[in-house]
N, C-alpha and C positions, 0 to 999 in steps of 0.2 A: 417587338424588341425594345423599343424606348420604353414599355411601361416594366419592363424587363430590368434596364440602366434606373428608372426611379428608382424602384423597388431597392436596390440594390445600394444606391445613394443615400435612400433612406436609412438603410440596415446602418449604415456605415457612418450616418450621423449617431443614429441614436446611440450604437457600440462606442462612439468618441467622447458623449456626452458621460454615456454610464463610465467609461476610462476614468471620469475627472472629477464622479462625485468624490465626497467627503466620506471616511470610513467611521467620522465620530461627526456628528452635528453639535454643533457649540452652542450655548449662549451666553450671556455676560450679564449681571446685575448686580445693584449696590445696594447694601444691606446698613443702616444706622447700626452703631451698636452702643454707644453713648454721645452726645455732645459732640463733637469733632471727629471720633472716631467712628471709624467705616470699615467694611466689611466688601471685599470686590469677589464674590463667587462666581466660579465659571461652572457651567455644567454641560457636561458632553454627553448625548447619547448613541452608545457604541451599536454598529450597525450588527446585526443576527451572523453570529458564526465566529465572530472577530472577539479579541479583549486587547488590552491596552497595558499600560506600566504605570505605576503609582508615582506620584512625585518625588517620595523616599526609596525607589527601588535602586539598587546599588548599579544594576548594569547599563539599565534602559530606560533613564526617568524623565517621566512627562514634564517639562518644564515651561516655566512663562515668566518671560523676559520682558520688563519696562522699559521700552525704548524713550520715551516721554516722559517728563514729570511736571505739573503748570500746578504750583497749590496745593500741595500737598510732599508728604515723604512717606516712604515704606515702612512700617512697625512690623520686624519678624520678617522672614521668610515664609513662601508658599507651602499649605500643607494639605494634607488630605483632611477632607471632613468625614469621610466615610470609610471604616477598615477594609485595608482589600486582602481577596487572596493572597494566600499562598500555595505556588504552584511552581515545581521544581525550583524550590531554592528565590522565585522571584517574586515580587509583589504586583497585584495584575486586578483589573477590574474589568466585569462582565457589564454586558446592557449598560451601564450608566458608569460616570466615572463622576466625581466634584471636588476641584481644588478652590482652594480660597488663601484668596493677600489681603493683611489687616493693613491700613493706610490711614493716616492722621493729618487732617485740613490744616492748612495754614491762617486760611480766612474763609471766606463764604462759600467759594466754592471751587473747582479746581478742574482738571482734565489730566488723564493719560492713555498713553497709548502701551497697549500690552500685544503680545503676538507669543502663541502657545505651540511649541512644537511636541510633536510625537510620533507615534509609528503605534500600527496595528498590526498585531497576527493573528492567523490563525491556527487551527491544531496541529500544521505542519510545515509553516515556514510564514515570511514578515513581510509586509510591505513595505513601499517605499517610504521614507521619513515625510509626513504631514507638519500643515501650518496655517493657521488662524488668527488672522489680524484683524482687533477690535480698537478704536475708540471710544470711551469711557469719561462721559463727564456726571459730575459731583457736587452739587444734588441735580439731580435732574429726573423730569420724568423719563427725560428719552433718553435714559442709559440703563436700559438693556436692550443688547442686541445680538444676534441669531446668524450662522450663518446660513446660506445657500447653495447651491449645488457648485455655483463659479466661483465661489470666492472663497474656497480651501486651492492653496497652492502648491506645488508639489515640489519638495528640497531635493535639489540635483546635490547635495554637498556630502551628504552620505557616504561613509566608507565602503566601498563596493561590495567587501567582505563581509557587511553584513547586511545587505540587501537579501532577503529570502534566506535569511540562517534560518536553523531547525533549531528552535529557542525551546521548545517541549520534548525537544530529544526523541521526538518520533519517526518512525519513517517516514521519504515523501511519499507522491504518486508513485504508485507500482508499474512500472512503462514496462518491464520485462510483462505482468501479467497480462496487459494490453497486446501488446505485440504477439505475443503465443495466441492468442483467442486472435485475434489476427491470420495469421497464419493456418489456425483451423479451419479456420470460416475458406480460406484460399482452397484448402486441403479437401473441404467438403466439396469444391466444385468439379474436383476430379474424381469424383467417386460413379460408377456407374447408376446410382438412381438420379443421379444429378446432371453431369453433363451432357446425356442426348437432348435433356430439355431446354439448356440454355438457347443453341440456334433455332429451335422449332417454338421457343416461346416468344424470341424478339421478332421472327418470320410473320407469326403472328400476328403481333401487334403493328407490324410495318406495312401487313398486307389487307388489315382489316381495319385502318383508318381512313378517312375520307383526305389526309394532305400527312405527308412526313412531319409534318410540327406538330399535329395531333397523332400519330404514333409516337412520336419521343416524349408527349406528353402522361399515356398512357403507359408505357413502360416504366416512365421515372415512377408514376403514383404504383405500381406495379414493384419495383425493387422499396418505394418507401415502407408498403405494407410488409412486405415480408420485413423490413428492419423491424415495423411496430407488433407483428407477431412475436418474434423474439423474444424482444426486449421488456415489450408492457406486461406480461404474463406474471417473469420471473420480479421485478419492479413495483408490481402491487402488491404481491407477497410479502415483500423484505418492508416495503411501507407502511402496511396494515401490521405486521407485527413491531414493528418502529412507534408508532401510534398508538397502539394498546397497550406494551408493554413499555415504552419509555426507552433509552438508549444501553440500559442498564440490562434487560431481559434481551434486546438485542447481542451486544457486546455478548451477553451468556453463553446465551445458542451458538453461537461463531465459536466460542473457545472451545464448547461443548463439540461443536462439528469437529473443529480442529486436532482436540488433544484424546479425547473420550474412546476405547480402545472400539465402543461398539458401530461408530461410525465410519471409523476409519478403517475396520474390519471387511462394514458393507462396499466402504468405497472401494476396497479390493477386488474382492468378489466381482462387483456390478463390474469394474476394470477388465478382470477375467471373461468374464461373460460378454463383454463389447467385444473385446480379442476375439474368444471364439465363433464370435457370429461376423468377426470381419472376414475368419481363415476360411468361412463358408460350411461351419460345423450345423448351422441355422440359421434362419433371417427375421429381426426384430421387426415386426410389423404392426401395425395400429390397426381396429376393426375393419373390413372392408364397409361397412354399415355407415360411418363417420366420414370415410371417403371420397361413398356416390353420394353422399348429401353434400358436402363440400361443391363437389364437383356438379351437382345439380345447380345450385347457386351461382356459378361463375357464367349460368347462361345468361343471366340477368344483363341487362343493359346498363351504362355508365357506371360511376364509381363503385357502386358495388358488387358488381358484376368484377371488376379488377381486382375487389379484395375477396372477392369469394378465388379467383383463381391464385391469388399469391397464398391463401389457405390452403387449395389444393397441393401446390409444390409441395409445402411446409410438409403436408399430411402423407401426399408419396412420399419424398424422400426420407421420410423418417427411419426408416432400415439403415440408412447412410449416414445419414446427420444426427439420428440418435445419443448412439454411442460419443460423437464428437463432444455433440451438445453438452451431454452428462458430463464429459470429461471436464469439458471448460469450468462447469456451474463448481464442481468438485472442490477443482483446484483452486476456484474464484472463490469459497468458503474460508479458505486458509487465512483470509485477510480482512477486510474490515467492512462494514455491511455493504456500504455502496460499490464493491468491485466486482459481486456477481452481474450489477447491473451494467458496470463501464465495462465486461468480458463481455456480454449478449450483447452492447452495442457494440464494440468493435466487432466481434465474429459476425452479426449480420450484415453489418454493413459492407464487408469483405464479403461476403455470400452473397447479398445483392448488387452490389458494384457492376458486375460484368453484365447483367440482364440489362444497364440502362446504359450501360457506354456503348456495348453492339446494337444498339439503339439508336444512341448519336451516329454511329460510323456504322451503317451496317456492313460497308465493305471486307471489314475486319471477319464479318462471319466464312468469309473464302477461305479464310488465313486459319482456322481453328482446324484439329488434327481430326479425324474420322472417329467415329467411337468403334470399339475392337476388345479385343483380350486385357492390351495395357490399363483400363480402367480398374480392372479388376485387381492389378496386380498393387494398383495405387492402393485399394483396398487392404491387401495382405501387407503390404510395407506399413499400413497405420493400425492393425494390427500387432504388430510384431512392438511396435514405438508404444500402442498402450500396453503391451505386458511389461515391458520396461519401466512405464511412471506409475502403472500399477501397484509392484513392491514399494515405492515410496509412505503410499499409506500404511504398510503392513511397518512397515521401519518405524514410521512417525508412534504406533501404540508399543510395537516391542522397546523402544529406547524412553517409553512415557514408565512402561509398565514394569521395564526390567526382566522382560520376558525369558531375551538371551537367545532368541531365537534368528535375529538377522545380525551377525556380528558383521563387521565390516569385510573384509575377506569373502562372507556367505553373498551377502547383498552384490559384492564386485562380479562372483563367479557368476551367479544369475545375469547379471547381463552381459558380461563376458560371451554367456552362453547364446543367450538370446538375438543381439548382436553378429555374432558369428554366424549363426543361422539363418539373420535377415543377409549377411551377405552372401550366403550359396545359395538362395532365394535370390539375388539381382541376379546372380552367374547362371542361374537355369539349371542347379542342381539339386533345388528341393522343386517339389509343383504338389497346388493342393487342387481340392474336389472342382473349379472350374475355372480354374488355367487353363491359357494354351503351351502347346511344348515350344520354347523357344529353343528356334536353332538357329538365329544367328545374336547375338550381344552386340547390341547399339552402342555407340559411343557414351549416350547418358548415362545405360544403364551400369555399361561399366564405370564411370566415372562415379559413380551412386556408390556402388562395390569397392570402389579405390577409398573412398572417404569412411564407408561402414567400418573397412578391414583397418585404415590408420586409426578409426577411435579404439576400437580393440586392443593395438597393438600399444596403444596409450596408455587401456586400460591395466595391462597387465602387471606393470611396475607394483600397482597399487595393491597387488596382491602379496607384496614384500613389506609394504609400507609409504610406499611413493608417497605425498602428500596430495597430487592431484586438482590442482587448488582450483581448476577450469571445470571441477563437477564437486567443489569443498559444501553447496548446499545440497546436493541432493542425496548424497553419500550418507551413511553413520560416523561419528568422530570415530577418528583414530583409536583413539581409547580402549573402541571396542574390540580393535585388533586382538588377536592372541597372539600371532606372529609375525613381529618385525625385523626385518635384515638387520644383526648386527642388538638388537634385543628383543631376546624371543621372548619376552613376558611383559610387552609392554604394557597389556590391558590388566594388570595388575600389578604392575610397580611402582614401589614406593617412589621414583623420581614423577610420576605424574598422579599421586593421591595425596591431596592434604596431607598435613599431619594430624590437625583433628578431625578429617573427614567421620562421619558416623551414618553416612545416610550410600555411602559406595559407590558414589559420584566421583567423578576425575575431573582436573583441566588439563586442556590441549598443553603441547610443546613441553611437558614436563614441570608446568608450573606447578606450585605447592597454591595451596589458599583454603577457603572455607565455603563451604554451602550453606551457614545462616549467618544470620546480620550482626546478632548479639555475639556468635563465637568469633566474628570477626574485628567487631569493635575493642574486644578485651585483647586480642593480639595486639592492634593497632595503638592501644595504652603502652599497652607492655612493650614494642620496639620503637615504642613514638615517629609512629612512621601515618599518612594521611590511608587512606582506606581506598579502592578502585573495586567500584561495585558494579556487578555487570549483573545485567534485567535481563534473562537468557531464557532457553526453551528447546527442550528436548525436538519438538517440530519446528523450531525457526533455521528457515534455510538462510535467512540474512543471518543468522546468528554466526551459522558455520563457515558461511562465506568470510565475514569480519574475521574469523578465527584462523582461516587459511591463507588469505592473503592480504591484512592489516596486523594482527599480532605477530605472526612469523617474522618480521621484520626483524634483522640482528637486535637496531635498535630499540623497539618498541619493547621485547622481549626482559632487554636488559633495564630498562626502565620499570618495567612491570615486578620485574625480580627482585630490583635489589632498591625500589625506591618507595614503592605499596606494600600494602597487604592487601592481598585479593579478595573477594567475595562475589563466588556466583548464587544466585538466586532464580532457581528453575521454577518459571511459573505454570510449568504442565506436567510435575512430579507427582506420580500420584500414590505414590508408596503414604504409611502412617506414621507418624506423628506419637514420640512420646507423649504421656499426657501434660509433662511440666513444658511440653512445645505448644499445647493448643494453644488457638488463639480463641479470643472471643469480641465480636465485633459491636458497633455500637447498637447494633439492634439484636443483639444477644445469640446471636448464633455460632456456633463452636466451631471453628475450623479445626480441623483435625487429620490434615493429608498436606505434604508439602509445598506441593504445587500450589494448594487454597491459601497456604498462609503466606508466601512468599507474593503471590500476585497483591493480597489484599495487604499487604505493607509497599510493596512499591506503587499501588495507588494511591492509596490513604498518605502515607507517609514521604511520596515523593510527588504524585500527582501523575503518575508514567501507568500507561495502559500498552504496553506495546513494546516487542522486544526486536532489536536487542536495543537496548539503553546502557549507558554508563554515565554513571555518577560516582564524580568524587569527592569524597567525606573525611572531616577529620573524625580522632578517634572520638568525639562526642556523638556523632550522628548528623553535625552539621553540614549542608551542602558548601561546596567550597567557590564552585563555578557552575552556571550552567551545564545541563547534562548534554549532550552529545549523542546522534540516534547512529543508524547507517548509515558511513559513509567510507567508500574505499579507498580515501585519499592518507596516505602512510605519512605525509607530510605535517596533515592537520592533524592526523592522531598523535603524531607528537608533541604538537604544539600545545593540544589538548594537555596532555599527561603533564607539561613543565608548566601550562600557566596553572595546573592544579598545585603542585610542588610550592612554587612563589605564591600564591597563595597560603596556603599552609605554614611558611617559611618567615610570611608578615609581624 
């Protein structure tokens, strides 16, 4: 136990120590540049992941203040010796940053004290404001100097409001797709390949150690490996091609997964096919071959004897866990490389959690329910939930492709349908191939029933037009509708299509605007009004989301209306391209398809890989403010939309 509390104190040093390093390493030297005059260079090297702000950047600029002056005075203001990026609209320096103050001796030789503040982000929000205090003498040898991991201080003065902004206008961390691979991982323990094994495998381990501290030992290494099975599989894959192809061939494949009709096609299918082998139509299984070797293995003694049997679960339960797994990985593609890996760790760790807590307490194994029929049925309810996120892929290619095959109404009644049937399924009035007949309804299950039948009855409005804005990402836009209470042609009228539209794209709520950059700028001339460009995506469920419950806003609407000109930019359209639209890139390749040239200008041109984004532009193409990624606060999107206006207005 005490080497247990070191261990532990240790962690929790070194985590304090790593809290406090420096996100840029300084150092400070003095440079002659004639006679009297001097040259005081600082050089920062920015830590892997992070960039920084230029001393000329208008929002966020790196500065350094002379609190001291002994012999000398300041010639000029500090400047950058090295050009930095540009990225969304700001000025920003990778791996190294270098400002320089020119200074002029009074006599021989002189001192000051300088202290350089800053702030560091990353691709998806900022840290706290940094601070670097140097003494500085003139001529000396000993003036240059360095700091150290203690002696970067951290500025509590910061306006709190921009502590962790989204300064790249990207989305944060995905906690919704966490939580859901969460939840699955929870889901797979009730499945019948799964739960008789939970109390017969910690039984095990509690019965077949020489003292209870060496069973809870062997269980823990026991839930670890099943995590490392999981996760390192899916994790060397996404690395190895990260590695080979660069971040660029990465990002491909993901857009490729995401928007490409033939992937999303498959991930239908394979959806279908988990469904029917949940309803018991057939059972996915792995060689028997691969199983008794597995299982030979775990006779082995000590630790790998434990990971030989956390392979065995992995390898039975795959009938169960299968289909789960596939789902998570699916959906964990939709987003950016490393979320297929933070979905496998979550869902395993939720999958193995219970092996190593009924371990701790085995008393809790009394308290678990009998295994029975119920397992099964757990099965056919997930089931029925993947035919449901199923059509989301088949939506994500028909609204890329224009297919016109899941209009919104089509997509609602599938699960209307579907849903409805999982509820006469809790009530004991569907039963499939190995169900038992229930004849009496529990309280759970009806209570399951009661929540099935109110999403249902939720869903139905949506069949008139409801706006639904509690399922606004997983739906098709309104748009798609054909018939709405009160206007039955809304998926073709002129109150929600451009006016120059040319590509047969709409915006939500009846906005007018444009789907390319250039037909937008020339309106934005011609009403002299600032530009609201939104970085959008036929498969962005953050997109639809922003659209149903941050634009709807009375007043966000009336802002967007009567004080922009709008410009969507679909970066997963994949209709063609007049030829006087292609584009041609700097390595000479022609884009020729919407989606290709709408992406590779909000990269190139804005520095934004990732939707949804808005950026606001006057009518030259100039950024006006920082862009703005997901966020569902209706407050800050207005605040957004007016400091965009006052700017423009300057």
């Amino acid at each position: 136990m005490k080497k247990l509390i070191s261990l532990l104190a240790a962690a929790l040093l070194c985590a304090a120590s790593f809290a406090q390093e420096a996100s840029i390493r300084w150092s400070a030297e003095v440079e002659n540049i004639e006679g009297r005059d001097y040259r005081i260079v600082f050089t920062g090297k920015i830590s892997d992941g992070l960039h920084t702000y230029s001393s000329q950047d208008e929002f966020s600029p790196t500065t350094i203040e002379f609190t001291s002056l002994e012999g000398c005075s300041l010639k000029g203001g500090v400047y950058d010796i090295d050009t930095p990026r540009l990225k969304d609209g700001l000025k920003v320096f990778y791996k190294k940053i270098r400002l320089a103050q020119d200074v002029v001796l009074h006599g021989d030789s002189a001192s000051l004290d300088a202290e350089v503040n800053w702030q560091s982000c990353t691709e998806t929000s900022c840290m706290m404001p940094e601070q670097f205090v140097v003494k500085i003498a003139i001529p000396s040898e000993a003036a240059t100097a360095t700091t150290d991991t203690a002696s970067a201080t951290i500025v509590s003065t910061a306006d709190d409001t921009q502590v962790g902004e989204n300064r790249e206008g990207k989305n944060g961390f995905n906690w919704a797709m966490l939580i859901e691979a969460i939840l699955w991982g929870l889901a797979a323990l009730l499945t019948p390949c799964v739960f008789p094994m939970v109390p017969m495998t910690v039984s095990f381990f509690m019965k077949g150690s020489s003292s209870p501290a060496a069973g809870r030992f062997k269980a823990s290494m026991y839930g670890l490996f099943i995590v490392l099975l999981y996760t390192v599989p899916i994790s060397l894959i996404i690395l190895i091609t990260r590695i080979a192809g660069g971040d660029a061939v990465t990002a491909d494949i993901f857009n490729w997964l995401a928007t490409h009709w033939l992937p999303n096609l498959l991930f239908f299918i394979v959806f279908m096919v988990f469904a029917a082998s949940f309803f018991g139509a057939f059972e996915i299984v792995l060689p028997a071959s691969l199983v008794n070797r597995s299982d030979k293995g775990a006779d082995k003694g000590g630790l790998l004897g434990i990971f030989f049997m956390a392979l065995t679960l992995v390898l039975v339960s795959f009938s169960c866990t299968g289909p789960i797994v596939g789902s998570v990985l699916i959906k964990a593609t939709q987003g950016e490389f490393w979320e297929p890996m933070v979905a496998m760790l979550g869902f395993s760790i939720a999958f193995a959690l219970p092996f190593t807590l009924l371990a701790f307490f085995p008393s809790l194994l009394k308290n678990l329910p009998k295994s029975g029929g119920w397992l099964n049925s757990v099965k056919v309810v997930l089931g029925f939930i993947e035919v449901a996120l199923g059509f989301k892929f088949l939506s994500v290619a028909d609204q890329t492709y224009h297919w016109g095959l899941l209009d919104r109404e089509v997509y609602l009644a599938i699960w209307i349908t579907v849903f409805s049937l999982l509820g006469l399924y809790l009530l004991g009035k569907l039963r499939f191939a190995h169900d038992d007949k229930v004849e009496r309804i529990s309280v759970f299950r009806l209570s399951l029933a009661i929540a099935v039948f109110s999403f249902v009855v939720y869903m139905i409005p949506g069949m008139f037009g409801a706006p639904l804005k509690a399922l606004s990402g997983y739906l098709p836009p309104i748009t798609s509708q054909d018939f709405v209470l009160g206007n039955a042609t809304v998926g073709t009228s002129p109150q929600t299509a451009g006016k120059e539209d040319r590509y047969g794209l709409h915006l939500p709520h009846k906005l007018e605007g444009y789907f390319n950059l250039e037909d937008g700028l020339k309106a934005a001339k011609k009403a002299n009004k600032p530009v609201f460009l939104d970085i959008t995506g036929h498969g962005c469920v953050n997109c639809r989301e922003m659209e149903s419950r941050v634009w709807s806003d009375p007043q966000v609407l009336s802002i967007l209306r009567e004080e922009y000109v709008i410009v969507a930019l679909y970066t997963d359209d994949k209709q063609k391209l007049e030829q006087k639209d292609w584009i041609t890139t700097s390595s000479g390749e022609v884009l020729k398809t919407l989606g290709r040239a709408n992406s590779y200008i909000a990269r190139e041109r804005f520095g934004v890989n990732a939707q949804p984004n808005y950026i606001l532009l006057d009518p030259l193409g100039e950024q006006l403010i920082p862009a703005r990624g997901y966020d569902l606060s209706v407050p800050g999107f207005i605040e957004f939309l007016k400091k965009g206006l006052e700017a423009y207005h300057k």
